[in-house]
C-alpha positions as CSV (number, residue, x, y, z in Angstrom):
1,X,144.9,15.7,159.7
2,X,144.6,13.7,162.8
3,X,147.7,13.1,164.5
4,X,150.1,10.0,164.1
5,X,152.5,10.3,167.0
6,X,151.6,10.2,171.1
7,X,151.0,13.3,172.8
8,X,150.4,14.4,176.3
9,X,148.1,17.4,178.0
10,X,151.1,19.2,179.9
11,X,150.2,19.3,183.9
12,X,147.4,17.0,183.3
13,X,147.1,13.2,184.4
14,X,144.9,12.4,181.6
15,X,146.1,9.2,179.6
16,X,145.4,10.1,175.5
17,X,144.4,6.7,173.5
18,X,147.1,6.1,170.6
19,X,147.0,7.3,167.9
20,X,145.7,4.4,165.6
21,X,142.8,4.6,167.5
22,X,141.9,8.2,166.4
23,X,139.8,7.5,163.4
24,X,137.8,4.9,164.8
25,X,137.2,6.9,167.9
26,X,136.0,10.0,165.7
27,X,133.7,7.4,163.8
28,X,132.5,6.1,167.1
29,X,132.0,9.6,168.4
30,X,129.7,10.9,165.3
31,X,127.7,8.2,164.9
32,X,126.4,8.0,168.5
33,X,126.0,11.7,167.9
34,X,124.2,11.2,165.2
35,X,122.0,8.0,166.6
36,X,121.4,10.0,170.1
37,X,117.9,11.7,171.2
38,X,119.4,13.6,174.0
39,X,119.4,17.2,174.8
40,X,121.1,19.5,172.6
41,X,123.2,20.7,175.6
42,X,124.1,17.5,176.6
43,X,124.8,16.6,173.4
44,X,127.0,19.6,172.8
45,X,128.5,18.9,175.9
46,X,129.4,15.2,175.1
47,X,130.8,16.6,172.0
48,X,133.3,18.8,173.8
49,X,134.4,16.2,176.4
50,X,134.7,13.1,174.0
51,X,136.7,15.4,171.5
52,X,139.5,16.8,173.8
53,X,139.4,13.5,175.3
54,X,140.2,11.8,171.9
55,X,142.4,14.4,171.1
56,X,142.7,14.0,168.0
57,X,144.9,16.5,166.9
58,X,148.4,17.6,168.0
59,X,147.4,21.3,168.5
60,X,144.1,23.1,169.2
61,X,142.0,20.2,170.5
62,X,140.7,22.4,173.1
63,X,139.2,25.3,170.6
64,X,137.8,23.0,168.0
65,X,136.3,21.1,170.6
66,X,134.5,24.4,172.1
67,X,133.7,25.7,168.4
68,X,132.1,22.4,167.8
69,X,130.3,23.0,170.9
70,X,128.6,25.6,169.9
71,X,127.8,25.0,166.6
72,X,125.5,22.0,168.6
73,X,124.0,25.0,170.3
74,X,123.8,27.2,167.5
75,X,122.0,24.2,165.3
76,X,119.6,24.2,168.5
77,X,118.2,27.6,168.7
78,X,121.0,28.8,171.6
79,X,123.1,31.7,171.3
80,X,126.4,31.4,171.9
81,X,128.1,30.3,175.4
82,X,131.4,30.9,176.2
83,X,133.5,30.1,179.5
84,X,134.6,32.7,181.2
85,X,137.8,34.2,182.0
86,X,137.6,33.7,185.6
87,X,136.0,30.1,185.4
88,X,138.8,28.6,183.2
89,X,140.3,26.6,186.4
90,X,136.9,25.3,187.5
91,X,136.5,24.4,183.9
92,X,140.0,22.5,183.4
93,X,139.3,20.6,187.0
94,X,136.1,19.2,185.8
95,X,137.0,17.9,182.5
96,X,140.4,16.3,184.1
97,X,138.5,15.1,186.8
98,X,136.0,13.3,183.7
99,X,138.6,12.4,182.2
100,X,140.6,10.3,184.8
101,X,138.0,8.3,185.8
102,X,136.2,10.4,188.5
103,X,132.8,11.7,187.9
104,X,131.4,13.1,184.7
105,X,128.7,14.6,186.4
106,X,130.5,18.3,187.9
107,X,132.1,18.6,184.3
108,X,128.2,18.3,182.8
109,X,127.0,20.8,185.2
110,X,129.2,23.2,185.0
111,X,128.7,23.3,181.1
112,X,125.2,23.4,181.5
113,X,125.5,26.0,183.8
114,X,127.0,28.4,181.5
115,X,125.0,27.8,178.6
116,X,122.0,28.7,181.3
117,X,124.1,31.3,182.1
118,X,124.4,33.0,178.3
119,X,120.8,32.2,177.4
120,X,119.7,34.0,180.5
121,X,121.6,37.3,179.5
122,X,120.1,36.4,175.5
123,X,116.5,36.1,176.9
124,X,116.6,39.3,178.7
125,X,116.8,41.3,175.8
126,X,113.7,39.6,173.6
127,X,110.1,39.8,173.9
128,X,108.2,36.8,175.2
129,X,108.5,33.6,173.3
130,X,105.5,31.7,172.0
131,X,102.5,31.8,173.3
132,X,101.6,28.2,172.5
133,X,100.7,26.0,175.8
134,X,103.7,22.8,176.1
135,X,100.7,20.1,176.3
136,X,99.8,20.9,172.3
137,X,103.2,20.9,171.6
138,X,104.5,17.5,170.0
139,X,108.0,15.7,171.4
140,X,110.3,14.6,168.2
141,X,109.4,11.0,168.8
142,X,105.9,11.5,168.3
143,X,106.7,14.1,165.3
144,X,109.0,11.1,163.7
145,X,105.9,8.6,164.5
146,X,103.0,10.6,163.1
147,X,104.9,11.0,159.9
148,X,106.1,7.5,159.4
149,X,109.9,9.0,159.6
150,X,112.8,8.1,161.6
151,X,114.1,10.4,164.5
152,X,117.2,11.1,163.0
153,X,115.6,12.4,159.9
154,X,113.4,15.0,161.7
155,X,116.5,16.2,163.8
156,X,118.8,16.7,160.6
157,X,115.6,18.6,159.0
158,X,115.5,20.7,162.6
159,X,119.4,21.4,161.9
160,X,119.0,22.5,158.3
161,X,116.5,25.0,159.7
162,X,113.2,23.3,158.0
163,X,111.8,22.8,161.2
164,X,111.5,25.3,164.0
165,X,112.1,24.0,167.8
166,X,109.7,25.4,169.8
167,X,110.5,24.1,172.7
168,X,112.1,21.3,174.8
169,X,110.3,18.7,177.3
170,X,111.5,18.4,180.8
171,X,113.4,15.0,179.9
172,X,115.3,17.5,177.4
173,X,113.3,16.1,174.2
174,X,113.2,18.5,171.4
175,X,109.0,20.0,171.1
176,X,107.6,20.8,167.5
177,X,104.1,22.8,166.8
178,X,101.4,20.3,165.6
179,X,101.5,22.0,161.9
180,X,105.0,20.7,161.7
181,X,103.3,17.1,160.8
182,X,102.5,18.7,157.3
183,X,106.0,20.5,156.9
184,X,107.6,17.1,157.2
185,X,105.5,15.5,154.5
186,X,105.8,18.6,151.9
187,X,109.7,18.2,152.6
188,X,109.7,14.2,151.9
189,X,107.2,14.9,149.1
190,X,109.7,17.5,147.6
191,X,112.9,15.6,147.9
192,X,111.6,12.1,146.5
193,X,109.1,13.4,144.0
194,X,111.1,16.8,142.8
195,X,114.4,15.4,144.3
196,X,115.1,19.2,145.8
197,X,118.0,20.1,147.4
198,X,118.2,21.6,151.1
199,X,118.6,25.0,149.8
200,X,116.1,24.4,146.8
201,X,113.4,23.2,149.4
202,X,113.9,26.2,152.0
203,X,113.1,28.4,148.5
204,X,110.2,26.7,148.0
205,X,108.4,26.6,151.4
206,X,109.6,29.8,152.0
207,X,112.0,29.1,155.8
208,X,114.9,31.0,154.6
209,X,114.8,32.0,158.7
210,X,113.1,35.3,158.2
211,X,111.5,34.9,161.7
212,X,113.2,36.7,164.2
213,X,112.0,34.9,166.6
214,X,115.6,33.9,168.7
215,X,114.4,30.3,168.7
216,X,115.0,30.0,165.4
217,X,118.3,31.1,164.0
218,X,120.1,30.0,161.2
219,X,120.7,26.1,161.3
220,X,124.0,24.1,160.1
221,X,124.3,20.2,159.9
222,X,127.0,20.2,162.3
223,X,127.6,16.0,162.0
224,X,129.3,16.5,158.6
């Protein structure tokens, strides 16, 4: 549950909101999450900061907030990034330096850095990826346009695993192949006319993730 009483980060000067404010906060926090096109790093990232920043909980803030974290990743197509060892003090000066009024910038690098940093040692170990040029790849905006859907309903789809990222843009926007246009309408046409369930439609089409391909592991909805 989220916590009721005021609590402090011990050795930090970082000012926690009250406690009443928690809920609302959380809300605040998951809908802009939910409303946001950014990239999945950044997003994860925001995730992590906003959380231990809310601190919602009395105890274990910090580990939900980085299992969170990575479940954004995960959802994404990333492996796995953790902070080192040896870069837990760099990490803790950043996010207090965020987090009491300074410059969010150094605490967004750094996390970006090391989920460069894990993918790097993931990549090295897989053959090539896709062959398919960027320029016939199609950005999630023009994916939700062409199929007369919002944005928010392709990226929940991408998170459920119905619809492989192939790629991202260099503004960070999410890239789809072109024969994703008809995968979007068989889903729509199989929830509204056959009212399917997620796991009922990834029978069907037949994207229970058997491709091995490391872009596209298993998917959760991680805005529940």
């Amino acid at each position: 549950m989220y916590r009721r009483d005021p609590v402090r980060i011990l050795g930090s000067k970082t000012i926690l909101p009250n406690a009443l404010k928690v809920p609302q906060l959380i809300s605040e926090l998951v809908r802009r999450l939910q409303e946001t096109d950014q990239a999945p790093e950044r997003v994860a990232a925001e995730l992590h900061y906003k959380l231990v920043t809310i601190h919602p909980f009395i105890d274990g803030n910090g580990r939900t907030a980085r299992l969170l974290f990575n479940r954004v990743l995960l959802a994404a197509g990333y492996p796995v990034t953790v902070i080192a060892p040896e870069d837990r003090l760099t990490y803790l000066k950043v996010l207090e330096q965020a987090q009491t009024g300074g410059s969010s910038e150094p605490y967004y690098l750094f996390m970006r850095k090391a989920i460069e940093k894990s993918l790097d040692l993931c990549l090295k170990q897989v053959p090539a990826m896709s062959a398919i040029k960027p320029e016939k790849l199609v950005q999630i905006g023009a994916l939700a346009k062409q199929c007369s859907e919002p944005v928010s309903s392709i990226r929940f789809r991408t998170q459920e695993g119905l619809l492989p990222v192939e790629g991202y843009s260099s503004g960070g926007y999410a890239l789809y192949h072109p024969d994703c246009i008809e995968k979007v309408k068989k889903i729509r046409s199989l929830q509204t006319n056959e009212r399917l369930t997620i796991n009922e439609i990834k029978e069907r089409i037949g994207m229970e993730n058997k491709d091995n391909n490391i872009k596209h592991p298993p998917r959760e909805n991680y805005y529940e």
